[in-house]
Structures are given as structure tokens and as C-alpha cells.
N, C-alpha and C positions, 0 to 999 in steps of 0.2 A: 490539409487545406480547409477541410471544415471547420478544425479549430480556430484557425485564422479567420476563416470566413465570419461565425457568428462572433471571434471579438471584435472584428471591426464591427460588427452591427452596434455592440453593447456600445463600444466606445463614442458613437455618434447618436445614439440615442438616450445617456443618461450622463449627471453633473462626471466629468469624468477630470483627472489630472492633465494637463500640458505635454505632450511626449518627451519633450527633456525635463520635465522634473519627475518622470518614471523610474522607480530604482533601476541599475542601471547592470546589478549583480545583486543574484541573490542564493543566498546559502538555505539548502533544504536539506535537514537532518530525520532522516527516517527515507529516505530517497530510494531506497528498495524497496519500500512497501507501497499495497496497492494504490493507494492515493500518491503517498511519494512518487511513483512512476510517471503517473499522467500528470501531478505538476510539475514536473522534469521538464514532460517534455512537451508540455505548455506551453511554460515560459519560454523554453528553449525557439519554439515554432516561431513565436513573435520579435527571436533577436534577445532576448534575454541573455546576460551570460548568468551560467548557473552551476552552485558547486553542490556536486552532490555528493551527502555523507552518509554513511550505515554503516552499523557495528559489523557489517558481514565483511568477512578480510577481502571478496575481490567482487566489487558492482558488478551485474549484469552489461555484458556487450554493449549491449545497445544502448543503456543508461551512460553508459563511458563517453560512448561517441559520440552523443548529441551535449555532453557537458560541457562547459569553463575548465574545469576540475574536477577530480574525481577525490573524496579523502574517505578512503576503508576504517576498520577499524574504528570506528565510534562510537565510544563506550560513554554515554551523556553522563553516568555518573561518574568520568574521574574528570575531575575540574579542570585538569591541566591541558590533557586532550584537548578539551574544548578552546580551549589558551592557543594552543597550536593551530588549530584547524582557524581560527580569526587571524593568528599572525602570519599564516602564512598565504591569505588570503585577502589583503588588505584593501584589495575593491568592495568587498560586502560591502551593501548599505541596506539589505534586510532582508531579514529572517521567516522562515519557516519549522517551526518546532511540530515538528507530526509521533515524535518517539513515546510510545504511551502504550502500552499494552491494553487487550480490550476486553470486558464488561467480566464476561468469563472469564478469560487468563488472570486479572486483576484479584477477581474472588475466590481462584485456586491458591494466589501466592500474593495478598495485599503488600505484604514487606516488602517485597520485592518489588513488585508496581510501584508503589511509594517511592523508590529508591531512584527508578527512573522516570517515572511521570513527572515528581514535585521536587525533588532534587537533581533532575536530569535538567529541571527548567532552572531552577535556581544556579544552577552552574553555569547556561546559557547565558541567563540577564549578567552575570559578572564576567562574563567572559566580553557579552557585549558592553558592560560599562569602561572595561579597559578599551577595547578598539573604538570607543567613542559611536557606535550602531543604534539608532533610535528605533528602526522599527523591527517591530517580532508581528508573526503574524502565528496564533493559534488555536486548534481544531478543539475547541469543546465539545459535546456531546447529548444528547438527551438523556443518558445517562446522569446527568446532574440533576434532573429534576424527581420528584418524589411522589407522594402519594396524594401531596398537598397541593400538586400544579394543576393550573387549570388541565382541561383535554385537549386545547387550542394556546399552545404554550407560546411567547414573548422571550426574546432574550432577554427584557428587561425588569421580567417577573422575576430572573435570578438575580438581578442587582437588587432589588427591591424586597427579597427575602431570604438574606445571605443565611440564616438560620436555620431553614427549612431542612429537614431530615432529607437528604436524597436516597437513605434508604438501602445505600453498599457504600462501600471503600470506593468504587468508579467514582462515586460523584462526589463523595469528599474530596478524595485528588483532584480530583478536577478545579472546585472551588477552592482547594488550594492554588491552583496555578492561577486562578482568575486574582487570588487577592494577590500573590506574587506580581501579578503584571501591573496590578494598578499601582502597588510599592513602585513600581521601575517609573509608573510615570509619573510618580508624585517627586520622587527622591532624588531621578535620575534624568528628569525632561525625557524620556522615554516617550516613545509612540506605539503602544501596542494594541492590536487590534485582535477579535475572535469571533470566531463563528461555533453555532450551535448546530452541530451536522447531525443528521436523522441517519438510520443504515443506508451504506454505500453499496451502491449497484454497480456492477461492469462486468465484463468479460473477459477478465483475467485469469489466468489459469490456478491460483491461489490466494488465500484469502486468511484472516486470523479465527480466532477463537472468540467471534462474540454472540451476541444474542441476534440481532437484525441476520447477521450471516445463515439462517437456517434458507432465507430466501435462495441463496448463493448453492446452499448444498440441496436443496428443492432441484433448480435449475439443472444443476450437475446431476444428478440420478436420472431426471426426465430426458437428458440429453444419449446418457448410456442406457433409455430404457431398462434401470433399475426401481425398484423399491423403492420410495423413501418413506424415512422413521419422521413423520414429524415429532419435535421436540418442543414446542410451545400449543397455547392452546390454538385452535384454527380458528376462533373467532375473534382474537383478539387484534384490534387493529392498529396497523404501529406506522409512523412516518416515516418513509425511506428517500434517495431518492438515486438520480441515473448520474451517473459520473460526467459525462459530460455537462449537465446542467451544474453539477458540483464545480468542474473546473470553472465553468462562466463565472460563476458567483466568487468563487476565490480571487479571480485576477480581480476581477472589480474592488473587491474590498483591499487587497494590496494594495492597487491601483490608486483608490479614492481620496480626492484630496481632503486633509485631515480636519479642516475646517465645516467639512458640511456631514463629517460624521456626527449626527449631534446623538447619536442613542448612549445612554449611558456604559463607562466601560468600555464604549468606541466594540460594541458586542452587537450580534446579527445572528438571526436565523438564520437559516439555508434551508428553505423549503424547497419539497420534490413533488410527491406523489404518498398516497397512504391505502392500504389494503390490509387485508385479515390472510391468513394463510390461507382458508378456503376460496378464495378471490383468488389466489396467485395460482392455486391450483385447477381453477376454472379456466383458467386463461391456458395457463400450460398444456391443456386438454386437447384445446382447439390445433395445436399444433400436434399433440400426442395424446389420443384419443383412451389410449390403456395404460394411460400413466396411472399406478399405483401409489397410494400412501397409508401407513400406518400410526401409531398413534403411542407413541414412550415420551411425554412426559416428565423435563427437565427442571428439575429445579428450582436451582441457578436461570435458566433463561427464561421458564414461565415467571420469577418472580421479576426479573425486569422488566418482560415484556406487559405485566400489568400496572408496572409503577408507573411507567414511560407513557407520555402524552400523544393521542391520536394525532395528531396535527402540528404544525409549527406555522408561525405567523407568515405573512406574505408581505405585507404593506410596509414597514420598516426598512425593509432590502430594495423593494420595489423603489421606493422613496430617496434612498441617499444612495444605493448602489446603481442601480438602475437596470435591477434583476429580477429575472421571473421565470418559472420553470418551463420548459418545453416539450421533454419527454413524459411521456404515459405508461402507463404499465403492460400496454397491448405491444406499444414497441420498444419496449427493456424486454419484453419475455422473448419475441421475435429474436432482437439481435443477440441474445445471450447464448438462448439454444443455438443458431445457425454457428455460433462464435466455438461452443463446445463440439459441435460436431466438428466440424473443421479441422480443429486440434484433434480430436480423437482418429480422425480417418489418418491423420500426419503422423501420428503413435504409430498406430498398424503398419503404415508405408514403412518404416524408421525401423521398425520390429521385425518387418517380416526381412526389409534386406540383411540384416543382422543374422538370422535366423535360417544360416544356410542348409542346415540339414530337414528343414523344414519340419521339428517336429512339437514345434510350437513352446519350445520356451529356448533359453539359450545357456551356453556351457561358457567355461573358459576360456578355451579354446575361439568363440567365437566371439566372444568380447575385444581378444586381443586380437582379430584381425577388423574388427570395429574401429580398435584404436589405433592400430598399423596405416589404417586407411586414411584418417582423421590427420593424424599428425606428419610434418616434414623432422625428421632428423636432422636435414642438414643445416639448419637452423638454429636451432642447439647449440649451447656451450658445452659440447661432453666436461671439460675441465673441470664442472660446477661438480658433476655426479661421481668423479674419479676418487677411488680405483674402479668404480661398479662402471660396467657396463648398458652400455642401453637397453640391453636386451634385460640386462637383469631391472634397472628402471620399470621398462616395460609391464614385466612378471607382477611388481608391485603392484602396480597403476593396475591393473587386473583384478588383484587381488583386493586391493580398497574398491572400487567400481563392484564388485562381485558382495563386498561386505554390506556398501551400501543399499543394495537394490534386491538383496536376500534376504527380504525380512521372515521368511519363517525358515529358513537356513535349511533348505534341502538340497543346497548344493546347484541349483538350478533355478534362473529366471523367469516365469511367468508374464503374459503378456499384462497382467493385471499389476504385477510389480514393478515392471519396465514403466509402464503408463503413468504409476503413483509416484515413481520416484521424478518422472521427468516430468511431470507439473510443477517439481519445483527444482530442478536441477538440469546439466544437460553434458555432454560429455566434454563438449568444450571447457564449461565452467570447472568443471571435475581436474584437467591437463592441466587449467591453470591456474585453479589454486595449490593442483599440486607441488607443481615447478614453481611457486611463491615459497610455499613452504619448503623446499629442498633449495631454495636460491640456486635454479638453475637458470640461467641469463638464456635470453636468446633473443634473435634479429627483430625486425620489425613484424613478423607473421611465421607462427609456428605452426599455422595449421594450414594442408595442402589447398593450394584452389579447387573449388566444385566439385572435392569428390563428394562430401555430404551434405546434406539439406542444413540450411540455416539453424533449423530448430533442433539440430543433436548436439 
């Protein structure tokens, strides 16, 4: 409801598109990832129909159900996939490409990044010139800019100095993708539009491997009154901002009729909020008074975090989008933490009823009566699993559950491995992708009612 709330404010406060020349369906690729999620289900709140894609073989729940569509398995670099997922979706009329690995992961494995950032996109724009799709809509980064950019950085200082060293493999790729889109609209009447995101703030339980993310795992430690190691310098200040003010700003630029994007490149900031790490740790105080940090020293993240420009413009977005940010950093710290406790108290609940012999980690034994609890049998196609029986099914599913969540293999679960593994998995998800993979069919709901909490 809030998100509805503040787009209708946007919508009647700035140059905005007609609601029937609104796209109408729109395809987002990377749709299990943290931004993927909340503009899921965005779009979704306001009536959008929305097909969501990620290379992960089976979407989260709740991404399913609030979709048009759901399409697993997409791999943006094999061409054809992508050929499929438009043919078979023949409402699209535009695009979200969010698949792009971040700052760090890019400069562990640049080939690879390469492979899917600038040919994940390139496969897109052909996949969209066959279905005849004009608009793409794409997340650039401050990552693109260099050592050369102002501190108060322009999307249009990157069109304006395509040359400019950015200084990694991130922001080459990147400016790959930007000269790719402008190909599509020169070659192809193509309509594609980007934005220049600063780090992404939310309260999501998982997050990737970039640089801006140290705020993320700050947040997290402070929340489990742990330690944390900072990994950049704490005085250096870098532009972030709060996902919800991210969402506003995206639909608007979807949104915008194409005529009065007049910035070059049809390209926009998305300005937030900007602080130093000792700032975010100031802040964090007030709420947790003996939160600790330390001091290691990264690389890779101190050297982007000194390339990368304090600030992102405001006026540009303000102007043809009709966007401006709202949250501050006193309330991203506030609802972040209360966000992390929450999940964490819900770990414990989840763990401790699991954990019948009460001796604080868990056995086999009690996993599978976890999973006994979780699941209906009668729902099942035993047919699928035969000769094996359920119980020996069972035994399995135990045994993978036990593989995964044992990461120092002592045969036994800790409440700290339960917690790590279910930030990004759940036991749900666990049942069905297994019965995906064993093509075991079953009715419309294999999992019992209310014996367990949404979030296992």
C-alpha cells in the first residue's frame, strides 16, 4: 500500500505517461535478485503483468505468485533461451535487464562477468529485435565512472566522456552495455532507457558481493550484535541510496514518455543519500550503543570506493522524471536493523522447534521429522519416484538438507548454520526443487496447511 501510495503521488506530480500507453507487461531478468524482487513486485502492486526470469531453476514463492509468469533457468548468455522466454511471452512490450554481477564478483572473474553483463545484453537486444520490443530499461552503476569524474557525478558526464578510464572491468562492461543500447536505438528504433544506481539499501535478507554492500553487512553484524570488520576506508564517502526511493525512481523512468526524456542516451541518475562509513556507524550507535568495528582493508572495495563519486546529480531526474529522494540514513539504519532482528528472532523460533532434544544444534533424525511435518504425501505422485519409496525419498531429502546446511561437516547443525543457510534458502524451496529435479508431479499444494511458519 505504500508503494502504491507514493506512485500515485509521483504520478500526479510530474510530466508522467497516459495509463494506457503504460507498458502493459513487463519482463524482468534477474527477478530473484535484491532489486529484481522489489521491482516484481512494484510493478506487480500497481496491476502490472510481470514475467519474472532467473537463472535459479525454481523462483521464490512469493515472487511466483505475485507474477504473469514465472520463466526458471535463465542463462542470458545462451541466445536461444532468451528466444524462448520472448516467444513464449508474447505480451512483453518492455524490458528490465538487471543480470550483471557486482564490482567485486566482476573483478574475481572479469570473463565471466563479461559473458553475462555485455553478452547477456547483447543476446537480449536480439532476442528483443525479433519480437519486435522497443523498450529495455537498464541498471548502470557508479561503477562506471573513474578517477576522472567529477565528485557530484551527471549521467551525462558518461556520454560526454566515453573514453574516460573507469578504472575495473565493472565499468567497462557497463559502458559496454550503454554503447550496445544506443546500437539498438540507432539500428533498431529501439527505446532504451538507464539509470546510474548508487549502492542499494533494503532489508533483505541477502545481498551480492559488491563494494557499497559493506553498509549491508555493517547493518547485519550490528543487528546480531556482532563485530564487524570494516573493509573500506571509514572516511570515504560514497552515494547510496534506500530501495524504496530506488523503486519510485525506476517506475518513473519506465514510465516516462519518451519525448521528454531529453538527457542524452535517454540516461539518469538515481540519487539517494551519501555518508562515510563512520557516519553509518554513528548512526548505528544510537540504536546499539556497543556496536563494534574493526579495520581489514580490501582491496578490490577500497579501490572502488575511492574511484566512485561522492554524490549523484539530483536535477535531471527531478526534471523529466519527476523524482527526488525521501529516505535518509537515520531511517534506512532504523528500518534495517528492526528488519534484521525480526528475521533473526524467526531463525531462533524455526530452530528451536526443530531442535527437540533441545541441545542446541540439530541431527538427522530431526531434520526429517522437520520435513515429515512440512510436507503432505498424499499429494504426490509416488509413480514419479518408483521403485523407491517415500521413505527412502525422504532419507535423501535429509541427506541433501544435512549437506547443505553442514558447512564444517560435523555431522551436526548449529544454530549459526541453520540461520546462514536460511537467509537464502528455506525448506520449502529445498522440497521443490527437489521434486523438480526427480520430476516428481504433484497436486496443486504439497505442503501441509499451518503446520509451519511461512518463512521455513
Amino acid at each position: 500500500l505504500k508503494l502504491q501510495f507514493l506512485y500515485l503521488i509521483d504520478r500526479f506530480s510530474c510530466p508522467s505517461t497516459p495509463l494506457n500507453q503504460m507498458s502493459k507487461c513487463v519482463l524482468v531478468i534477474g527477478a530473484a535478485g535484491a532489486v529484481g524482487k522489489r521491482l516484481v513486485t512494484s510493478l506487480a502492486a500497481r496491476g502490472t503483468k510481470v514475467v519474472s526470469a532467473d537463472r535459479l531453476p525454481a523462483l521464490p514463492d512469493k515472487l511466483a505468485k505475485i507474477s504473469y509468469n514465472v520463466e526458471p533457468n535463465v542463462d542470458v548468455r545462451d541466445p536461444e533461451v532468451l528466444k524462448g522466454v520472448f516467444a513464449r511471452n508474447p505480451e512483453v512490450d518492455a524490458v528490465w535487464n538487471l543480470a550483471a554481477p557486482l564490482s567485486v564478483e566482476t573483478a574475481l572473474d572479469p570473463k565471466v562477468a563479461e559473458e553475462i553483463t555485455m553478452g547477456g545484453m547483447r543476446n537480449c537486444l536480439d532476442a528483443m529485435k525479433v519480437s519486435n520490443v522497443k523498450r529495455i530499461c537498464f541498471t548502470d552503476s557508479i561503477g562506471s565512472y573513474g578517477a576522472s569524474a567529477p565528485r557530484h557525478a551527471t549521467a551525462r558526464w558518461l556520454t560526454e566522456n566515453p573514453t574516460q578510464d573507469p578504472g575495473s572491468d565493472y565499468g567497462i562492461q557497463k559502458r559496454g552495455c550503454r554503447d550496445l543500447l544506443t546500437n539498438f536505438q540507432q539500428t533498431a528504433g529501439g527505446d532504451p532507457r538507464w539509470a546510474v544506481l548508487p549502492g542499494v539499501l533494503h532489508s533483505e535478507a541477502v545481498w551480492g558481493g559488491g563494494t557499497t554492500e559493506y553498509a549491508l553487512e555493517a547493518l547485519l553484524a550490528a543487528s546480531k550484535d556482532q563485530v564487524y570488520e570494516c573493509q573500506v576506508d571509514p572516511e570515504v564517502m560514497l552515494p547510496m541510496i534506500y530501495v524504496d526511493d530506488l523503486m519510485r525512481g525506476l517506475l518513473q523512468l519506465q514510465d516516462a514518455p519518451q519525448a521528454g526524456l531529453i538527457e542524452p542516451q535517454q540516461g539518469y541518475t538515481m540519487p539517494g543519500l551519501s555518508f562515510t562509513a563512520n557516519q553509518l556507524f554513528a548512526e548505528i550507535r544510537k540504536h546499539k550503543p556497543g556496536f563494534e568495528t574493526t579495520l581489514a582493508i580490501n582491496p578490490h572495495m577500497d579501490k572502488f570506493a575511492k574511484l566512485w563519486p561522492d554524490s549523484l546529480a539530483t536535477e535531471e531526474a527531478a526534471r523529466d522524471l519527476g523524482y527526488a529522494p525521501q529516505v535518509g540514513l537515520a531511517a534506512v539504519v532504523e528500518t534495517v536493523l528492526k528488519a534484521h532482528e525480526a528475521r533473526h528472532a524467526r531463525y531462533i523460533e524455526s530452530f528451536r522447534s526443530f531442535d527437540l532434544d533441545g541441545n542446541g544444534t540439530l541431527c538427522k533424525p530431526e531434520l526429517y521429522e522437520a520435513l515429515n511435518a512440512l510436507i503432505n504425501p498424499a499429494t504426490l505422485d509416488h509413480s514419479a519416484f518408483a521403485p523407491y519409496s517415500w521413505e527412502a525419498v525422504m532419507v535423501e531429502l535429509v541427506d541433501r538438507a544435512m549437506s547443505d546446511m553442514d558447512k564444517d561437516e560435523d555431522g551436526r547443525i548449529s544454530m549459526e548454520e541453520f540461520e546462514s543457510w536460511s537467509r537464502r534458502n528455506s525448506l520449502r524451496a529445498l522440497v521443490q526443487s527437489f521434486c523438480q529435479e526427480r520430476q516428481i508431479g504433484t497436486s496443486v499444494d504439497f505442503f501441509r496447511e499451518s503446520q509451519q511458519p511461512s518463512w521455513v
